[in-house]
PQR file with spaces between the fields and no chain letter, atoms N, CA, C, O and H, PARSE charges and radii, in Angstrom:
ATOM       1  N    UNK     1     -44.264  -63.220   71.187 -0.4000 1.5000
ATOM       2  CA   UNK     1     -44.211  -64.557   71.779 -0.0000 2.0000
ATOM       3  C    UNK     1     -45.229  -64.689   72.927  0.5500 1.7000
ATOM       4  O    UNK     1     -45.613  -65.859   72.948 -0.5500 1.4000
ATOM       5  N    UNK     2     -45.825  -63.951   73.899 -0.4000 1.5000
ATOM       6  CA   UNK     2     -46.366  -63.532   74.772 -0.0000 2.0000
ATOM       7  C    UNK     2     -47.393  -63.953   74.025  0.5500 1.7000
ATOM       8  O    UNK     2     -47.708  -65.086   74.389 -0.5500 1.4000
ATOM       9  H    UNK     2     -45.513  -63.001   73.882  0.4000 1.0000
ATOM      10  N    UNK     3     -48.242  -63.454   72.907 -0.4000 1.5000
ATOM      11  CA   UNK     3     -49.670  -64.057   72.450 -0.0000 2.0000
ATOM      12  C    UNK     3     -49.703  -65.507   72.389  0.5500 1.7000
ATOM      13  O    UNK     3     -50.481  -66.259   72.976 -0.5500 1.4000
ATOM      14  H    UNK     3     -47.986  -62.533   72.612  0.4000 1.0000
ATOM      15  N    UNK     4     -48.632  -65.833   71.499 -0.4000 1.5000
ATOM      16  CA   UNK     4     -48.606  -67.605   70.897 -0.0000 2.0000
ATOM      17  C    UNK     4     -48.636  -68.512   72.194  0.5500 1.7000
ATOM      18  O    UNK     4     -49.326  -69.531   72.226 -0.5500 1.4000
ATOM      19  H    UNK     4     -48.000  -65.221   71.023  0.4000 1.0000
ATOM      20  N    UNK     5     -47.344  -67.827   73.973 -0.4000 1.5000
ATOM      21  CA   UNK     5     -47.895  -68.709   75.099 -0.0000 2.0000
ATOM      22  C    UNK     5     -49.559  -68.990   75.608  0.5500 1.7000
ATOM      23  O    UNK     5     -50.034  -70.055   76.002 -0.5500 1.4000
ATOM      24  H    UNK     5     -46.784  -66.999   73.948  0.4000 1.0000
ATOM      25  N    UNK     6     -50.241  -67.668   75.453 -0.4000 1.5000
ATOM      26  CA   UNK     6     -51.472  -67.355   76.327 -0.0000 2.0000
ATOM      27  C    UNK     6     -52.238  -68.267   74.892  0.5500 1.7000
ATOM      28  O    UNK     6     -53.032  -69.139   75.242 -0.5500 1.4000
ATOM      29  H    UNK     6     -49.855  -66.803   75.133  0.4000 1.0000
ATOM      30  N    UNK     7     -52.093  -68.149   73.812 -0.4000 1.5000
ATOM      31  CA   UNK     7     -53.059  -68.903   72.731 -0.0000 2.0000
ATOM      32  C    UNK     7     -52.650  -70.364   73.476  0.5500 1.7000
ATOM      33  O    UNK     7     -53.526  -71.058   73.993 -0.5500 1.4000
ATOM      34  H    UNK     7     -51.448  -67.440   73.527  0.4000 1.0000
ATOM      35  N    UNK     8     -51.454  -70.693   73.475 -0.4000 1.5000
ATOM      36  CA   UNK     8     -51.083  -72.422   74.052 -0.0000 2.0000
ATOM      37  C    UNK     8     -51.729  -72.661   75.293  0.5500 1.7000
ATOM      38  O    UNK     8     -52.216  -73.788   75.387 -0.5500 1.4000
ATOM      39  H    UNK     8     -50.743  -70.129   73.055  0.4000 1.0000
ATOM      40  N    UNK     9     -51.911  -71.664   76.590 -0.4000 1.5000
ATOM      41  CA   UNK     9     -52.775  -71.716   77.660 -0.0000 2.0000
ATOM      42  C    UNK     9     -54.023  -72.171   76.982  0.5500 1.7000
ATOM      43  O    UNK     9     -54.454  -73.324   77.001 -0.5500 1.4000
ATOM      44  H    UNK     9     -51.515  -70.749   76.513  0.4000 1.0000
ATOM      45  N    UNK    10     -54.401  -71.445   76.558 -0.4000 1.5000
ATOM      46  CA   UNK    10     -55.807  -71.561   76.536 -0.0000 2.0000
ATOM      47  C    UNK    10     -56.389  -72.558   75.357  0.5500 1.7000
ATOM      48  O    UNK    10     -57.539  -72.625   74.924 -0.5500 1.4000
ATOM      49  H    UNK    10     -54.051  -70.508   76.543  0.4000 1.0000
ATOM      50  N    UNK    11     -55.367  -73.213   75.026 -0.4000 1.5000
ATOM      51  CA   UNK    11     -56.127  -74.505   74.136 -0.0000 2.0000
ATOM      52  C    UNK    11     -55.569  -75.612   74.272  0.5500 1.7000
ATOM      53  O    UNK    11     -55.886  -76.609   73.622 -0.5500 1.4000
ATOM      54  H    UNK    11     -54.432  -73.158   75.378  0.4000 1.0000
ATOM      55  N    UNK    12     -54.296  -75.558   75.491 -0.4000 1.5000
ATOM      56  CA   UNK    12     -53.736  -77.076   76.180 -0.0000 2.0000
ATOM      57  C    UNK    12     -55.094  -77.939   76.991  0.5500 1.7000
ATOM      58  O    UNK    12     -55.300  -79.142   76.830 -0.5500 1.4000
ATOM      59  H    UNK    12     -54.038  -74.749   76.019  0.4000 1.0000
ATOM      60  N    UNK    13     -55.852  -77.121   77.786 -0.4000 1.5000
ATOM      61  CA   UNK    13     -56.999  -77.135   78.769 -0.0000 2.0000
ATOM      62  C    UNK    13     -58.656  -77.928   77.915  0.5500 1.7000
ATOM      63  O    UNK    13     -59.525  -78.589   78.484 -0.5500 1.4000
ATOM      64  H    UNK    13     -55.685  -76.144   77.917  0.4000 1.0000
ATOM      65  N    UNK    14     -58.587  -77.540   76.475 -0.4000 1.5000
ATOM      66  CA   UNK    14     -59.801  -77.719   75.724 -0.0000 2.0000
ATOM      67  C    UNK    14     -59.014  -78.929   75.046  0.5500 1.7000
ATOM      68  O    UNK    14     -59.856  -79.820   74.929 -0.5500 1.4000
ATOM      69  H    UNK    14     -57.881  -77.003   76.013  0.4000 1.0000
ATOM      70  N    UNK    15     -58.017  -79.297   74.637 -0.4000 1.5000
ATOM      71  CA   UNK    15     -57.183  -80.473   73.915 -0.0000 2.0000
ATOM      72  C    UNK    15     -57.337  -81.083   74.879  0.5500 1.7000
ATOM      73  O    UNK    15     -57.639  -82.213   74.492 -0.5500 1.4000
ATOM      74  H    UNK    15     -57.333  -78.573   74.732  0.4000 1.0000
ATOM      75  N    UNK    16     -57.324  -81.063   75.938 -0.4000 1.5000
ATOM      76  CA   UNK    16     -57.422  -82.255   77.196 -0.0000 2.0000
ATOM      77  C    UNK    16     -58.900  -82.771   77.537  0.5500 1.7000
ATOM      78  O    UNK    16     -59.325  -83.925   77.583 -0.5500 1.4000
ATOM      79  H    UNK    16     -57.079  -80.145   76.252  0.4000 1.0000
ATOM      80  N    UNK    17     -59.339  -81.943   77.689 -0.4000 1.5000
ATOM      81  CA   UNK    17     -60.975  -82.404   77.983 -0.0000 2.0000
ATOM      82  C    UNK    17     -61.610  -82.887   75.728  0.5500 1.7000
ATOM      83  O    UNK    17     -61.970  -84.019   75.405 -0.5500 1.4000
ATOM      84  H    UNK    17     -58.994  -81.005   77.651  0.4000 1.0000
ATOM      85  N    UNK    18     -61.571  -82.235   75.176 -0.4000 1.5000
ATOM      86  CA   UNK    18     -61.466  -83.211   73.761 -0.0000 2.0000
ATOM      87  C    UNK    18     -61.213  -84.540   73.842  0.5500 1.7000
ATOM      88  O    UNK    18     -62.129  -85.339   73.647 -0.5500 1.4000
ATOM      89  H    UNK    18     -61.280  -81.315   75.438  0.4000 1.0000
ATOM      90  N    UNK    19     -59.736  -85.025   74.186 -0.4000 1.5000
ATOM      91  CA   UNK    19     -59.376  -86.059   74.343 -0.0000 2.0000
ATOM      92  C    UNK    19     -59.557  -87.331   75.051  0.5500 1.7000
ATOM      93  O    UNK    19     -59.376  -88.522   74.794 -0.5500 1.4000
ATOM      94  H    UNK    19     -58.992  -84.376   74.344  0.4000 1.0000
ATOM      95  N    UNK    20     -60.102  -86.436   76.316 -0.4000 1.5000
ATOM      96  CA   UNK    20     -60.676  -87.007   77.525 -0.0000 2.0000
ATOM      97  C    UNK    20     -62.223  -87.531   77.068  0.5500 1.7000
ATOM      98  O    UNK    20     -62.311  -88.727   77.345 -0.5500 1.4000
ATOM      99  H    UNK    20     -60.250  -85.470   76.524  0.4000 1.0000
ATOM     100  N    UNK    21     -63.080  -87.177   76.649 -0.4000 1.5000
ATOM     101  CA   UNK    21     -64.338  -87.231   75.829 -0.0000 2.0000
ATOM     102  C    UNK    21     -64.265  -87.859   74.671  0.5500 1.7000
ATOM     103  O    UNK    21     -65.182  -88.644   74.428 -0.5500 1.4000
ATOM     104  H    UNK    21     -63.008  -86.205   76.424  0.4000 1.0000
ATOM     105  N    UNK    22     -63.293  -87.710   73.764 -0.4000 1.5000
ATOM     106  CA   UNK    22     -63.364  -88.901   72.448 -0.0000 2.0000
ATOM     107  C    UNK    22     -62.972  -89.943   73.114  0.5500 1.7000
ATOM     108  O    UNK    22     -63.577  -90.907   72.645 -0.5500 1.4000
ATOM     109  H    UNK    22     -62.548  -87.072   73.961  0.4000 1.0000
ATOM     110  N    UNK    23     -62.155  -90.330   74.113 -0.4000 1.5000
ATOM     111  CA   UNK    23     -61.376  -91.646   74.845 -0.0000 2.0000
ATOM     112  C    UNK    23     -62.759  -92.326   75.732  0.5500 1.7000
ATOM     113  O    UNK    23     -62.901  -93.545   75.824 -0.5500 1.4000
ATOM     114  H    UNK    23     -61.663  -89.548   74.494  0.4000 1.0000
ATOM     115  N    UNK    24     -63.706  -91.362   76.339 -0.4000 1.5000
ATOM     116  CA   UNK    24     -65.038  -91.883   76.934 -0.0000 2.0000
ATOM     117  C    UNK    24     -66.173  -91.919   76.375  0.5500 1.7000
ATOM     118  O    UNK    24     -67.198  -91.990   77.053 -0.5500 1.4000
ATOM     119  H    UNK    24     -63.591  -90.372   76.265  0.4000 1.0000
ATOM     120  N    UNK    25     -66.196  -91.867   74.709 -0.4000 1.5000
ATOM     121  CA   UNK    25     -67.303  -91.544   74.121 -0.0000 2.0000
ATOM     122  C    UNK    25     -66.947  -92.961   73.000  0.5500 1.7000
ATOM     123  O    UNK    25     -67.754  -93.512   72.252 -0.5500 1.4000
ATOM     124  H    UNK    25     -65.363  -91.810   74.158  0.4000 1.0000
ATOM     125  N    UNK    26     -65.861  -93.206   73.144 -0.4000 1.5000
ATOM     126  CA   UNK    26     -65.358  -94.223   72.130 -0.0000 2.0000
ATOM     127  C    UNK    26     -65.424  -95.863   72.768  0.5500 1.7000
ATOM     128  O    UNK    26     -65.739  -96.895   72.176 -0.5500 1.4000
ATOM     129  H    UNK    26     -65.205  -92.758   73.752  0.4000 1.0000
ATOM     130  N    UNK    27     -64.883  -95.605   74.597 -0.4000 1.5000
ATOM     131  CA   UNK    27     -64.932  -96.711   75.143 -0.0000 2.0000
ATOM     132  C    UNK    27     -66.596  -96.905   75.423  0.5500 1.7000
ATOM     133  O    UNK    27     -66.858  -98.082   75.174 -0.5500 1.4000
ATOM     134  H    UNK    27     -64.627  -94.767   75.077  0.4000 1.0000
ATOM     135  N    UNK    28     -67.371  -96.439   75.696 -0.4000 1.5000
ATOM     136  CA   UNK    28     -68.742  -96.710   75.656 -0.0000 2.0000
ATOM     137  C    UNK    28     -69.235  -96.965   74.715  0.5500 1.7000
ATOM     138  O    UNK    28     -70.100  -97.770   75.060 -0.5500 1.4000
ATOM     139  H    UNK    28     -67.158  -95.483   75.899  0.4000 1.0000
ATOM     140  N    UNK    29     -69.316  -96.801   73.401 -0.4000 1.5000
ATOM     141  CA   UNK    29     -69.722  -97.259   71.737 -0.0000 2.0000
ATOM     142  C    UNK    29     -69.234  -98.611   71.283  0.5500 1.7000
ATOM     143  O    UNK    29     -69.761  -99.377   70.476 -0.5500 1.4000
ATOM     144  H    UNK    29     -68.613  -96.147   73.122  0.4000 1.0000
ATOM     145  N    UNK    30     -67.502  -98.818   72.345 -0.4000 1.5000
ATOM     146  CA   UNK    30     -67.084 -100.180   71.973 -0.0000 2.0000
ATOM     147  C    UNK    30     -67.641 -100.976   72.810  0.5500 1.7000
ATOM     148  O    UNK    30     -67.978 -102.017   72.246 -0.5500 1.4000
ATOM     149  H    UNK    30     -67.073  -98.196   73.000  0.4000 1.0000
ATOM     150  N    UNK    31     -67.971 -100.947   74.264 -0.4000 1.5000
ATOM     151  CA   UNK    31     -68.150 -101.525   74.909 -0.0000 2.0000
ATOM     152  C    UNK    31     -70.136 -101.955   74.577  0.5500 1.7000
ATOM     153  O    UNK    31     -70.577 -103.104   74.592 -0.5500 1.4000
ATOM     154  H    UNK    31     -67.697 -100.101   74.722  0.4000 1.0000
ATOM     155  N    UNK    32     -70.890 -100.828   74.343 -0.4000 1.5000
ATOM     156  CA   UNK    32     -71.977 -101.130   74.121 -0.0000 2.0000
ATOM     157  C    UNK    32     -72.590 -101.935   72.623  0.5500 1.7000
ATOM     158  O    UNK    32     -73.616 -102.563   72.360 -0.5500 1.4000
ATOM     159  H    UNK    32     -70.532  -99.894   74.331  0.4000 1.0000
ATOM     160  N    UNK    33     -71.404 -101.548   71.875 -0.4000 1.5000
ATOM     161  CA   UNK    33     -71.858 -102.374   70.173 -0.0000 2.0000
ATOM     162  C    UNK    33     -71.009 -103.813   70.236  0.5500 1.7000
ATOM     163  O    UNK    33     -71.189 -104.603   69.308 -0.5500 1.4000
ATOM     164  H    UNK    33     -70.571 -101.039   72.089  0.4000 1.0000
ATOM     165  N    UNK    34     -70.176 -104.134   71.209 -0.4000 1.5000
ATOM     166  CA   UNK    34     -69.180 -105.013   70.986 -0.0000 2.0000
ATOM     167  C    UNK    34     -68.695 -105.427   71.874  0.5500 1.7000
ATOM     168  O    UNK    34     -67.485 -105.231   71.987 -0.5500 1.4000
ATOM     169  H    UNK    34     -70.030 -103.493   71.962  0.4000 1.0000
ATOM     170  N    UNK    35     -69.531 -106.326   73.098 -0.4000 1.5000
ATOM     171  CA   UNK    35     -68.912 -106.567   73.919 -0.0000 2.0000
ATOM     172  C    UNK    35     -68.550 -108.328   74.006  0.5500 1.7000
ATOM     173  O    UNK    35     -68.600 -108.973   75.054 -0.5500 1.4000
ATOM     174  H    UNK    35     -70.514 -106.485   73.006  0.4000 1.0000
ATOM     175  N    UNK    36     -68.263 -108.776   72.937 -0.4000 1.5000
ATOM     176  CA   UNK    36     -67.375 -109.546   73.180 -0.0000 2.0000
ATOM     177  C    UNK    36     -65.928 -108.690   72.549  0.5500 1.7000
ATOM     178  O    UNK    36     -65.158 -109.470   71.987 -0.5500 1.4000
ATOM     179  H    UNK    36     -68.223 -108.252   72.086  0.4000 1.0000
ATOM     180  N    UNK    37     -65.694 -107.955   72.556 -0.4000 1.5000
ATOM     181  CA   UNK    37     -64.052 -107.120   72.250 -0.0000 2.0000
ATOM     182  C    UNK    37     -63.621 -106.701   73.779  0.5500 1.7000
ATOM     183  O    UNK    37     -62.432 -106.609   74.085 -0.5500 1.4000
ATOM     184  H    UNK    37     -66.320 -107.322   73.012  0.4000 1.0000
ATOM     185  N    UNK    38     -64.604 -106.472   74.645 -0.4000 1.5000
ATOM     186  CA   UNK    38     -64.374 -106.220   76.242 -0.0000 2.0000
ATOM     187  C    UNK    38     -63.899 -106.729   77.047  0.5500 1.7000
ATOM     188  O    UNK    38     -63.911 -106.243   78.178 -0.5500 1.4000
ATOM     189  H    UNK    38     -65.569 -106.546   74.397  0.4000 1.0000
């Protein structure tokens, strides 16, 4: 169980910044192709 926590450490941290980056990579593509949706 000890591996599967330290595997969950270490890919809670990279799922966040992922998420964080598709959410700011997505609002800039909408905002720049489509800004009457803004």
């Amino acid at each position: 169980m000890s591996n599967l926590t330290s595997f969950d450490r270490m890919i809670t941290p990279a799922m966040i910044k992922i998420i964080f980056w598709i959410g700011v990579v997505a609002s800039y593509y909408v905002g720049d192709h489509s800004p009457c949706l803004s």
